[in-house]
C-alpha positions as CSV (number, residue, x, y, z in Angstrom):
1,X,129.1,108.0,99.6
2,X,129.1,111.0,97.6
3,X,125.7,111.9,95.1
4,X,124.6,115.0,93.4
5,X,121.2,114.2,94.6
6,X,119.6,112.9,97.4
7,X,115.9,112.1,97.7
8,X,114.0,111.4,101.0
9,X,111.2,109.1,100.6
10,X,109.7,105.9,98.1
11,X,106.4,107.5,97.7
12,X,105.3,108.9,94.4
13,X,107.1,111.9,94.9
14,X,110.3,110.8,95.3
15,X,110.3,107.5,92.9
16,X,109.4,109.7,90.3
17,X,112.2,111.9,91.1
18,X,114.4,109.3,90.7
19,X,113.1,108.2,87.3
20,X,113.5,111.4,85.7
21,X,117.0,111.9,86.7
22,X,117.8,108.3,85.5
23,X,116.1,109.5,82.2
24,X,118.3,112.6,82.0
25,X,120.9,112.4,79.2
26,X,123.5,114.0,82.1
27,X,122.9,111.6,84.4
28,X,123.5,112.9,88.3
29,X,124.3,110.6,90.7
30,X,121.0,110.2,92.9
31,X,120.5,108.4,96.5
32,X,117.1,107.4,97.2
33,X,116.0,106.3,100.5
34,X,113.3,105.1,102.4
35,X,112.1,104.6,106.0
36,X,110.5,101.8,105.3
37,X,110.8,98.1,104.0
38,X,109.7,98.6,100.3
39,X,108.7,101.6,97.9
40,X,106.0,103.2,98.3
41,X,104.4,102.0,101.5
42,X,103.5,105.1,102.8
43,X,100.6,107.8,102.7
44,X,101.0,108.2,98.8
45,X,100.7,104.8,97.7
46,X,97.0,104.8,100.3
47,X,95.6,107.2,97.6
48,X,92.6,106.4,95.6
49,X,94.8,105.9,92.3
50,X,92.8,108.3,90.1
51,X,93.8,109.9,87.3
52,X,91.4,112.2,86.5
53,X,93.0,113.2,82.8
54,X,92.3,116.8,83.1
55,X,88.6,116.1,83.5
56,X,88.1,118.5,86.6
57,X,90.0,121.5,84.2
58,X,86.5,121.3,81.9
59,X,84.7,123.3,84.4
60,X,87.6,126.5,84.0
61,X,87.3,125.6,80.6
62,X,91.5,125.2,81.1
63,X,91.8,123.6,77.9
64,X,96.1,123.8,78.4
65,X,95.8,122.1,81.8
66,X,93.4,119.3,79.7
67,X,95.6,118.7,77.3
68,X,98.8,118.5,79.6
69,X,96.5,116.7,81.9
70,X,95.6,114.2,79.1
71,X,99.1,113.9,77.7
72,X,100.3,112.9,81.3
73,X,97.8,110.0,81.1
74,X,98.1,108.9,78.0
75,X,101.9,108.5,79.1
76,X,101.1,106.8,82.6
77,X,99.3,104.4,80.1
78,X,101.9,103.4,77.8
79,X,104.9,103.4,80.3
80,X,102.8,101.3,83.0
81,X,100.1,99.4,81.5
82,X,99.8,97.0,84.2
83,X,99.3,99.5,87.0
84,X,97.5,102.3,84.8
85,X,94.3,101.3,82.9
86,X,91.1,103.4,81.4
C-alpha cells in the first residue's frame, strides 16, 4: 500500500500527527499504526493529563510561550470538551 506518510505509534504524538495531516487542505495519504490493540495505550496516554496553559512560562516572564501556551488550551477545550476541562 503506498502513502506519503507513515506514522509509528497511537500515542499523543502520533494521533496528533495524523489529525493535522487530515486537516491539511492537500491532504497526503497517511498510515498510522500501532503495536497495540487500541490508541493510545501506551506510555503517553499514563501521563498525568495536565495542561498547564503556559503557567510555568510566568516565572521567565515568556509572555509569547503564555499566550501560545494559552491559545493551545483554549483549543484542546473547544475541540475536546469531554476529555479537556478547567
Amino acid at each position: 500500500m503506498d502513502c506519503d506518510v507513515l506514522i509509528v505509534g497511537g500515542g499523543i504524538n502520533g494521533v496528533a500527527c495524523a489529525r493535522e495531516l487530515a486537516l491539511n487542505p492537500t491532504r497526503p495519504s497517511c498510515i498510522l499504526i500501532e503495536q497495540g490493540q487500541e490508541l493510545a495505550s501506551g506510555t503517553s496516554s499514563r501521563s498525568s493529563k495536565l495542561i498547564h496553559g503556559g503557567l510555568r512560562y510566568l516565572e521567565t516572564l515568556n509572555m509569547h510561550l503564555v499566550r501560545e501556551s494559552l491559545k493551545a488550551q483554549r483549543a484542546l477545550i473547544h475541540d475536546y470538551p469531554d476529555l479537556v476541562r478547567w
